[in-house]
C-alpha positions, 0 to 999 in steps of 0.5 A, a space after each residue: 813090291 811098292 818101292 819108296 823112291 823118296 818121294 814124300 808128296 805121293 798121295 792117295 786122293 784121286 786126281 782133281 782133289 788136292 793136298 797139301 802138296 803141289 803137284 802131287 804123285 798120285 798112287 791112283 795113277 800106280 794102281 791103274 800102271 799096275 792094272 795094265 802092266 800085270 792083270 793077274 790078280 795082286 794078292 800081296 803088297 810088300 814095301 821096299 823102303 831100302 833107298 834110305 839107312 840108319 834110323 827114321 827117327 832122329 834120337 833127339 826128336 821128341 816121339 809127341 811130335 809125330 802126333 803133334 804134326 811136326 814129322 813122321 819116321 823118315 823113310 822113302 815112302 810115304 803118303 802126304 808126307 804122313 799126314 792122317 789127313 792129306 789136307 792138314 799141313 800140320 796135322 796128326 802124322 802116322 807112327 808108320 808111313 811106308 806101311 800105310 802107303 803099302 796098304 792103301 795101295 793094297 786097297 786100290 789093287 783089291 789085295 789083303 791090306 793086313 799082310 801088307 810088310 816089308 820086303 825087298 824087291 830083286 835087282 832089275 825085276 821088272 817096273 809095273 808102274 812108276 810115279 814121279 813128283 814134282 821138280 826139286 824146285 817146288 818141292 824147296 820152295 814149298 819146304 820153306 813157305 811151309 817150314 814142312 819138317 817131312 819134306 826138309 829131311 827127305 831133301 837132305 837125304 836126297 843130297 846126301 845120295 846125289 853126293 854118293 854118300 850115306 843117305 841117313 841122318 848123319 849123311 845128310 847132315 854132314 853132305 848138307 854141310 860139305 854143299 854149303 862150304 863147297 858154295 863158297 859159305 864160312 860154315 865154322 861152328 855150325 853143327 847139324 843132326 838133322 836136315 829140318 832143325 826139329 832137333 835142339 842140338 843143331 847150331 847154324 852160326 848167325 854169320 852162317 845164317 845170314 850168308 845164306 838168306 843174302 845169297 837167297 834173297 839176291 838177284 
């Protein structure tokens, strides 16, 4: 059972070929951890994509902008942030991410890739393997430099579940902005469906706007 732990810069390129990601996950490294760990012969790959809840597609988004690059379904798996080709950073995304990371794993491990479907894995059962992305940090200033929509909601959910609250599009979008106000920003009038701002009914006031781009640019 591959299990999404939010970490959308895993990737399937092999170690030395770089994405669009820095310090990229790699699911090669899984596949050799799950080699070690279990040398029965893997059949079957099943996703657990359970750390996140509610839809992955937020209702006002428009379904072109999957093929048109600009986001994929949200969930906590997923390769290069769903792009069909791990180089593009605005390429053509996948309709459904975690399960072509499930079955590219499937691949590496010799199972059947075609039953690859969602599962659940059981409570304290045991880790063949584990991967781990790069620091917080990067991944931000990455979202930023690259306005990458994929990265922006996965870090919103990841603050709605660090605040103990739902990790959905109304989770975050409300814990993102509790955080503000919390840090001391006037955050009256903003409204906020989304963590990326893809959808055209978020508002972030000027004055909201601004506050924090000074905050971010002082020393």
């Amino acid at each position: 059972i591959l299990i999404g732990g939010g970490d959308p810069t895993l990737t399937a390129l092999p170690a030395g070929k770089e994405g669009v990601y820095p310090d990229p996950s790699r699911l090669t490294a899984l596949a050799d951890a799950v080699r070690k760990a279990a040398p029965t012969p893997v059949r079957r790959v099943l996703v657990d994509t359970s750390r996140y809840s509610g839809p992955t597609m937020q209702p006002t988004w428009d379904p072109a902008d999957i093929a048109g690059g600009f986001v994929t379904p949200i969930e906590p798996l997923m390769l290069d942030g769903g792009r069909k080709d791990p180089t593009q950073q605005d390429g053509a995304r996948v309709a459904d991410p975690a399960l072509t990371a499930g079955r590219a794993l499937a691949g590496l491990l010799g199972a059947d890739a075609g039953s690859v479907a969602e599962g659940t894995a059981t409570p304290g059962a045991a880790a063949l393997g584990t991967v781990a992305s790069a620091p917080i940090s990067d991944l931000v200033e990455h979202t930023i430099r690259a306005s990458d929509n994929v990265l922006a909601e996965v870090l919103a959910r990841e603050v709605a579940i660090e605040r103990k609250a739902d990790p959905s599009f109304d989770g975050a979008a409300a814990q993102t902005l509790v955080a503000l106000s919390q840090a001391g920003f006037d955050t009256a009038g903003a409204q906020l469906v989304d963590g990326s701002g893809l959808s055209t009914t978020d508002r972030v006031p000027a004055q909201l706007l601004g506050a924090v781009l000074a905050q971010a640019a002082a020393p």
